[in-house]
N, C-alpha and C positions, 0 to 999 in steps of 0.2 A: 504494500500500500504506500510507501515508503516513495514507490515514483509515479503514482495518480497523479500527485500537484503539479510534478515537472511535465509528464503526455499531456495534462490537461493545458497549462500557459503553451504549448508546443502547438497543439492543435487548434488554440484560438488563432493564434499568432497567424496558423496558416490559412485559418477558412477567413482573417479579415486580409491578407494579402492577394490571394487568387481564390474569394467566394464562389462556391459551387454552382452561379446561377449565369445563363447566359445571355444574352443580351438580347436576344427573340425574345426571354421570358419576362426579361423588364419592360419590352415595349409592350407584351400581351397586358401585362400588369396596368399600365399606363391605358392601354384600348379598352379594358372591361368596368363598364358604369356600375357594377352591381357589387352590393355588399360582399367583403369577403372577411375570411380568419385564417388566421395561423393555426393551425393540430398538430403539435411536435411531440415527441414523447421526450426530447432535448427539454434542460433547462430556459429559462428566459435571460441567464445569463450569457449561456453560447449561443445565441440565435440573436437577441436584439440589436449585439452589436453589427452583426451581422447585415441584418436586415436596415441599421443606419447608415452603415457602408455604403450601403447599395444605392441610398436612397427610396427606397422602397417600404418602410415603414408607417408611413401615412395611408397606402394604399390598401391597408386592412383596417376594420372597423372592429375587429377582436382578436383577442393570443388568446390559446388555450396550451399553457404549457405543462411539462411534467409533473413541475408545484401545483397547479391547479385542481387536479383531479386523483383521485383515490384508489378507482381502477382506470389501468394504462390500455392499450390498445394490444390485444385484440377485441377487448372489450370496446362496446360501443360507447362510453359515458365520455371521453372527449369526444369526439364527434356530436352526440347529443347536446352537450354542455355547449358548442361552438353556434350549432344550431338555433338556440335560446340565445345566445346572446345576440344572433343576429337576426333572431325574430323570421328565422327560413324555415318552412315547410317541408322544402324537398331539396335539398341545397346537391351541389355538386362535388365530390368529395375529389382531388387529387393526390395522387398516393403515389407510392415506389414501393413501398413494400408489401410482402404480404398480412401484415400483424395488421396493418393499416388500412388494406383492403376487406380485412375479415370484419375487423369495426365497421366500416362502412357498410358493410352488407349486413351487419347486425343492427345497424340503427336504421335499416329501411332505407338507405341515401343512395341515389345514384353513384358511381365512381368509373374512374379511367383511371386504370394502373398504368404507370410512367417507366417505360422500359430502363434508360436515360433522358439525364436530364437534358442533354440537347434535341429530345423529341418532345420535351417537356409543351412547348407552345403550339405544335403540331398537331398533336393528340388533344389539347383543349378545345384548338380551333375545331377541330372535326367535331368533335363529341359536343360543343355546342353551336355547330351548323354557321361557324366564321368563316369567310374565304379571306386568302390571304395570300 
């Protein structure tokens, strides 16, 4: 446990120097009028800087992070919890994984699993009938 603190300052370091997100997905971000949230099963510590980086942090109108919720994903209760906060019905879940994708199926939500992330705006645009 002795090197968690050291991997952990390691891996900030590098998701705020080259972020996992690419630049299709920011401008999808920037294209979409409708409410959205963060589902991380990440803390709010590793993801917000993240997401100030990017500038991209305004563009969500909720976080539903790790601290937040009690059961984690595969469990539906983030996804739910995200749902409520944005007052959606039938919200659009984007995922990469499977823990992720099984919440979304258990909360009733639509989803598109995300092969990678640079098909990440690709696969939103299809799945919500954007041409691009």
């Amino acid at each position: 446990m002795e090197e968690y603190p050291r991997k952990d300052r390691a891996y900030r370091v590098r998701m705020l120097e080259t972020p996992p997100v690419y630049e299709e997905t920011v401008a999808l971000l920037a294209e979409i009028r409708l409410p959205m949230a963060v589902v991380t099963s990440n803390g709010r510590e590793e993801i917000e800087p993240i997401l100030n980086a990017l500038s991209i942090h305004n563009r969500f109108s909720a976080f539903v992070f790790r601290e937040d919720v009690t059961r984690h994903k595969p469990d539906p209760a983030p996804y739910i919890r995200a749902a409520q906060l944005l007052n959606a019905i039938n919200p659009l879940v984007v995922e990469d994984s499977e823990a992720g994708c099984l919440a979304a199926l258990a909360a009733g939500f639509e989803w598109v699993k995300i092969q990678h992330p640079r098909s990440m705006a690709t696969s939103v645009r299809k799945k919500l009938g954007l041409s691009k």
